[in-house]
C-alpha positions in Angstrom: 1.4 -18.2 5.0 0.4 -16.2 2.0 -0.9 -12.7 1.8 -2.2 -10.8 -1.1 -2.5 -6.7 -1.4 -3.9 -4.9 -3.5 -3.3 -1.5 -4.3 -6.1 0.9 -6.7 -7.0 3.7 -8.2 -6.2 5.7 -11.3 -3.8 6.7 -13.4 -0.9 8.9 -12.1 -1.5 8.4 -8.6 2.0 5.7 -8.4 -0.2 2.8 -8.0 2.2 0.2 -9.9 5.6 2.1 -8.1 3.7 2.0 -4.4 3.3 -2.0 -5.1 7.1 -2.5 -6.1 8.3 -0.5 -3.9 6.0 -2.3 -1.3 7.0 -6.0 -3.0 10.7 -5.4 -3.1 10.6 -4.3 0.5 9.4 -7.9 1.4 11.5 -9.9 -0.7 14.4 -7.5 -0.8 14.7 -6.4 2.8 12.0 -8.4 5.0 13.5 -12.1 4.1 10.2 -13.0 2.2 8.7 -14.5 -1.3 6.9 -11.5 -3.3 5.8 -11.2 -6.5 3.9 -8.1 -8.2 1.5 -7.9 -10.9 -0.1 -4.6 -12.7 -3.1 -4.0 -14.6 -3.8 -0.6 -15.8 -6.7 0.9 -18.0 -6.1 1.7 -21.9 -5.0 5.3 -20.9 -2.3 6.0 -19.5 -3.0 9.1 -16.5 -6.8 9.1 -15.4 -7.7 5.5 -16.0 -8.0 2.6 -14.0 -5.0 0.9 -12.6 -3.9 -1.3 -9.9 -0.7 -3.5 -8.4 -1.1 -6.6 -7.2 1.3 -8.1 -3.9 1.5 -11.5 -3.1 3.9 -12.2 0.3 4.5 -15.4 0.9 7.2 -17.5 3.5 7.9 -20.0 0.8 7.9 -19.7 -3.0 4.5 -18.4 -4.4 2.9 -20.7 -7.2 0.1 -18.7 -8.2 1.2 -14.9 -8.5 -2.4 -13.3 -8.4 -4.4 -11.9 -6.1 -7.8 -13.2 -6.1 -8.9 -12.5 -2.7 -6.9 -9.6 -0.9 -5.8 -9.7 2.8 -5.3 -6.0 2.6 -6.9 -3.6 0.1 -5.5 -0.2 -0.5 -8.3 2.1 -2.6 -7.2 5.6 -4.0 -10.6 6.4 -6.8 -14.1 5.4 -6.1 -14.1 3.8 -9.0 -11.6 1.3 -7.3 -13.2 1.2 -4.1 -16.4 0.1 -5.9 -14.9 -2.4 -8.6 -12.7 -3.7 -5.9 -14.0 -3.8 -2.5 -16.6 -6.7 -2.9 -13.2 -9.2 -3.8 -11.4 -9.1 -0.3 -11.4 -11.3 2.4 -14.7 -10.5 5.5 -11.6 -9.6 7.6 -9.3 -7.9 5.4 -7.5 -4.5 6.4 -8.9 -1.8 3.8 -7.2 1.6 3.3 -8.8 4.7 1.6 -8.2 7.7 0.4 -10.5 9.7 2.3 -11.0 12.2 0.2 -11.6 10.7 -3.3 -13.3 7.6 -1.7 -17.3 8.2 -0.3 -17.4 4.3 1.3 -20.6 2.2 1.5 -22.7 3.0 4.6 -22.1 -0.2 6.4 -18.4 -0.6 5.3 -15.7 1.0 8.2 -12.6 1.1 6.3 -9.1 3.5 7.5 -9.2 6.4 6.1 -6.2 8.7 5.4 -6.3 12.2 3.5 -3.4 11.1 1.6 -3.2 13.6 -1.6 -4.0 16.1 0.8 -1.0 15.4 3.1 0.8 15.1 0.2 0.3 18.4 -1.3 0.8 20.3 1.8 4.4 18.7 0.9 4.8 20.4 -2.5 3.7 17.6 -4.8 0.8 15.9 -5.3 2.4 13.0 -6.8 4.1 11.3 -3.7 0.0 10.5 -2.2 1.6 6.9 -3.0 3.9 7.0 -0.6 2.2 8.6 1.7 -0.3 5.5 1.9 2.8 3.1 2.2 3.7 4.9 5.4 0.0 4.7 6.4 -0.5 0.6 6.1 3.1 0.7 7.6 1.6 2.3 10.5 -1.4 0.9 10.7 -0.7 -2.7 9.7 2.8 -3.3 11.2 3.4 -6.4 9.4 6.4 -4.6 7.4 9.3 -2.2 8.8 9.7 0.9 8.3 13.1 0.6 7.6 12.4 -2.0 4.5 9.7 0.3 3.1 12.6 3.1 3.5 15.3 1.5 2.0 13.3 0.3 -1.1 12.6 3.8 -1.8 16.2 4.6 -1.7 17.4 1.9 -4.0 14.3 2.5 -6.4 13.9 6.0 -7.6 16.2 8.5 -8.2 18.7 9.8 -6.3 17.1 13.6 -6.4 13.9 11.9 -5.7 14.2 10.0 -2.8 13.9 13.0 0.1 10.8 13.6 -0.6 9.5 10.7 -1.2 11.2 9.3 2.5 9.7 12.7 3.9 5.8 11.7 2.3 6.4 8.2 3.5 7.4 9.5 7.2 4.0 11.4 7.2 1.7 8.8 6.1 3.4 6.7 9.1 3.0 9.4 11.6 -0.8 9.9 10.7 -1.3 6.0 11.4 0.4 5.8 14.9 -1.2 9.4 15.4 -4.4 8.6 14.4 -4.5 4.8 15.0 -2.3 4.2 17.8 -3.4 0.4 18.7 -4.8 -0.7 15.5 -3.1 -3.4 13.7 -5.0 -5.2 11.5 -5.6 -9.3 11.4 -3.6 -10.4 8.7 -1.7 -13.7 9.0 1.7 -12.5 8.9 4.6 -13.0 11.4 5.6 -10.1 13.1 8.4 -8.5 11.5 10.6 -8.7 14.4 11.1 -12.3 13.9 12.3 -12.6 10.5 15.8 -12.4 9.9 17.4 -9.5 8.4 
């Protein structure tokens, strides 16, 4: 079993933290292999970026994502650079807002800088998606995703960025209450702890 993300959009939005904070909530927490790439544009905030997940149940020997299983897209500019490289079935995740899809294309949408400013800060839109393919995907706990955000940032940090995480789950099972998408990963429930 093997399963790449990837994760895209500009600079600022916590691309690179959302994918190790999603990667060490596999390996970490879920019992599985994970490795995490980044690849970021010349400038720092407003230029391209992305993070790269590969989940694997044994030891991954190529660490790049070529052909994602799941595709999370936060700019247009990612959504058009990036959506023609995953898989006919993969799950794909935009930001509803920022993201004007391709007529035939019927990706999950989720307002997530909008839900995350009606929290106070803008900046936490990355978790906010996390809880959304969370929700939507179920193929990682909640309670992994949780705890990597607690041993990852900052003590001072870590409420809100729990509480933008809880919303962007709540919109998936509100929103998308039987949806899970068809990605070849054993339910969580089955791996050990």
């Amino acid at each position: 079993m093997r399963v790449e993300i990837r994760i895209a959009g500009f600079g600022g939005q916590g691309v690179v933290l959302a994918g190790y904070i999603l990667g060490k909530a596999f390996a970490v927490y879920e019992g599985l292999e994970a490795v995490m790439t980044q690849s970021y544009g010349p400038e720092a905030r407003g230029g391209s970026s992305s993070s790269n997940v590969v989940v694997s149940d044994e030891p991954i020997d190529y660490p790049f994502v070529l052909e994602p299983d799941v595709l999370i897209l936060l700019s247009q500019e990612a959504y058009t650079r990036f959506r023609p490289t995953a898989k006919p079935d993969a799950l794909i995740i935009i930001e509803e807002d920022l993201v004007q899809p391709w007529a035939e294309d019927r990706p999950l949408g989720i307002p997530a800088t909008r839900l995350a400013e009606e929290l106070g800060r803008r900046i936490v839109a990355n978790m906010v998606v996390l809880g959304f393919l969370a929700g939507v995907w179920g193929q990682v706990r909640p309670e992994s995703v949780e705890k990597a955000i607690e041993t990852t940032l900052a003590p001072r940090l870590v409420p809100l960025n729990r509480k933008a995480f809880a919303v962007g789950y709540e919109y998936a099972r509100t929103r998308f209450p039987s949806f899970r998408g068809a990605v070849p990963l054993e339910s969580p429930e089955e791996r050990p702890r």
